[in-house]
C-alpha positions in Angstrom: 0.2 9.6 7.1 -0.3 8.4 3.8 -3.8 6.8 3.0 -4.5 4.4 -0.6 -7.6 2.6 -1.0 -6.9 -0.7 -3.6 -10.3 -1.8 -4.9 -8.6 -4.5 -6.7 -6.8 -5.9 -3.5 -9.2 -8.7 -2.7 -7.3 -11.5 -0.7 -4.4 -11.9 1.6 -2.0 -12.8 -1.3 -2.9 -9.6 -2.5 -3.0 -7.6 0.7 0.3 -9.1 1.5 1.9 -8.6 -1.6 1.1 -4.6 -1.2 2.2 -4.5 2.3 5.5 -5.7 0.9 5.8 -3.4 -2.0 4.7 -0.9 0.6 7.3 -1.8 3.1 10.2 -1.6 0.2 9.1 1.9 -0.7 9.1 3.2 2.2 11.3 1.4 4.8 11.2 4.0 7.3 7.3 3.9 7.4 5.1 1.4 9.5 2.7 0.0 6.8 -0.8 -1.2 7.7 -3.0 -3.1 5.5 -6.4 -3.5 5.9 -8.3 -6.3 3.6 -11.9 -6.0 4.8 -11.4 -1.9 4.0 -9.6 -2.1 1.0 -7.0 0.3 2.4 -3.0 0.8 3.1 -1.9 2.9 6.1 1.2 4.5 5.8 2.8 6.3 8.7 5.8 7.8 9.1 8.4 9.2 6.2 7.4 8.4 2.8 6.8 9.6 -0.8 3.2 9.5 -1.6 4.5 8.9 -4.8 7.0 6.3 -4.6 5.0 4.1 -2.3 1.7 3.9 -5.4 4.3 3.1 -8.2 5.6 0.1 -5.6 2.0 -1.1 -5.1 1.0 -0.1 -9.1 4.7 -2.5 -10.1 3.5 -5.2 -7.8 -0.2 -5.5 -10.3 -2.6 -3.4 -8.2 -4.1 0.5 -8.7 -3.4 2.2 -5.8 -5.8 5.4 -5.3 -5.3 7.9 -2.8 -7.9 8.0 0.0 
């Protein structure tokens, strides 16, 4: 499982705009968002890499948790 924390993710445009970018990445993945946490779950078969340039080309700074 893949784990980023977005401390700039503060709303649920935002949080839903990640999931998305998320989601494309990594289609095979199940993507959870969390808001209140600040954090996006990925689980399932994905490049740790390709999934924080998604969220970084949708306007946010993914970090990894």
């Amino acid at each position: 499982m893949l784990i980023f924390t977005v401390p700039d993710m503060t709303c649920g445009h935002c949080a839903s705009t990640i999931g998305k970018a998320a989601r494309a990445a990594a289609p095979a993945a199940e993507v959870t968002v969390n808001l209140a946490s600040k954090r996006v779950e990925v689980a399932g078969e994905a490049d740790a890499s390709v999934v924080a340039a998604a969220i970084r080309a949708a306007g946010y700074e993914p970090a990894a948790a």
